[in-house]
C-alpha positions, 0 to 999 in steps of 0.5 A: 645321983652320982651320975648326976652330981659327976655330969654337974661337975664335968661341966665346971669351969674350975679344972679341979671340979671338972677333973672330980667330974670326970672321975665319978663318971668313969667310976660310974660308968665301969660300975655299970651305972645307967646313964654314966656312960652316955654322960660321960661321953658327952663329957669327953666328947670335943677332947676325946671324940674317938673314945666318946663315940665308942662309949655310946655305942656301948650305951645305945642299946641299954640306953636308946633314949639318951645316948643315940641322939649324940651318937647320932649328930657324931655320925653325921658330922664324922666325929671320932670315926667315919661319917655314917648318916644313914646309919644315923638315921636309921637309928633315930627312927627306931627309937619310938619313945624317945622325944629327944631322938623325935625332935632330932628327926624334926631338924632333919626333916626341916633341914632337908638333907639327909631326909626329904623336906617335909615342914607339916612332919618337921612341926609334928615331930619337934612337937613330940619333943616341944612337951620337954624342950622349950626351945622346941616348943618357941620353934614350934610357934614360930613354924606354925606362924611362918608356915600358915598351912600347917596344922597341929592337932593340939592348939589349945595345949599349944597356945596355952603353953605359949600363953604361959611361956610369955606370961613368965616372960621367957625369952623370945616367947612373947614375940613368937606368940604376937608373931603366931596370933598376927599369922594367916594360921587359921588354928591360931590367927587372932589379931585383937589378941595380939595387939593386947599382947603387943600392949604388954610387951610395950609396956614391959619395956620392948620399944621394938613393937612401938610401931606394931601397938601404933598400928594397932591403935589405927586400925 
């Protein structure tokens, strides 16, 4: 709870609450709390990069699921310390139980650069990270939908998410469940289904599918 309450304060903008942050942390982290050195680097991460990158190297091992995934972004970018991508990825890869450093491994794929261009493994691996990261799960459906030949082998945990995403009304989540059932994805292509949905969002106020639901309504 502590390290969690100094993380909350780290983040404030009022420079006393962030000081008491900052503090917590540091207590936290030389009391070997688990978790207050990831944070706290994270914290100091722009104004002491130097110091950040040392303390999650300190935390990687005891904590693999939250601390190599911004060690491993400083790694790539050469923040406080020389650019080690390889070993960035490498270390990515052998965390087997971590979704966030599974969803990292996506980008990359995706990205092309530092791993071979694959978008069928990009989609399955920011799909392990989709179950905790919405962000994740939007940019799954919109993959899915730009990419008709790939596949997922959970559509029905997939679309009924993204149902549920666009019945709360989560930004971007309509558009990119309209985008997907409109696709040539054969798992998920449903046009009446989209048309209903673009009904909807017409009428939640989005004048930006008026010439989709016009299109609709003549065919």
């Amino acid at each position: 709870m502590l390290v969690t309450l100094g993380r909350l304060l780290a983040t404030s903008d009022k420079p006393d609450e962030r000081a008491r942050g900052l503090d917590i942390l540091e207590r936290t982290a030389q009391a070997g709390v688990f978790g207050a050195k990831r944070e706290l680097a994270i914290a100091i991460r722009k104004d002491n990069p130097v110091r950040a990158r040392e303390l999650l190297e300190e935390a990687r091992r005891p904590d693999p699921g939250g601390a190599i995934v911004p060690l491993a972004e400083m790694l790539i970018a050469g923040e406080g310390g020389p650019a080690h991508p390889k070993r960035a990825v490498s270390l990515l890869k052998g965390v087997s139980d971590s979704w966030m450093a599974k969803g990292m491994l996506g980008q990359l794929t995706l990205e092309g650069k530092l791993l071979p261009r694959d978008i069928q493994e990009a989609v399955n691996l920011i799909d392990r990270a989709s179950t905790w990261d919405f962000d994740a799960r939007t940019q799954v459906i919109r993959l899915l939908a730009e990419n008709p030949q790939t596949r997922i082998s959970h559509p029905e945990i997939t679309l009924y998410a993204a149902v549920e995403a666009a019945e709360l009304d989560e930004p971007g989540a309509m558009k990119a469940l309209i985008e997907l059932k409109l696709s040539a994805n054969a798992q998920f292509q449903d046009r009446p289904g989209a048309c209903k949905l673009i009904e909807t969002a017409v009428s939640r106020g989005d004048q930006t599918m008026a010439q989709r639901l016009a299109d609709c309504r003549a065919n």
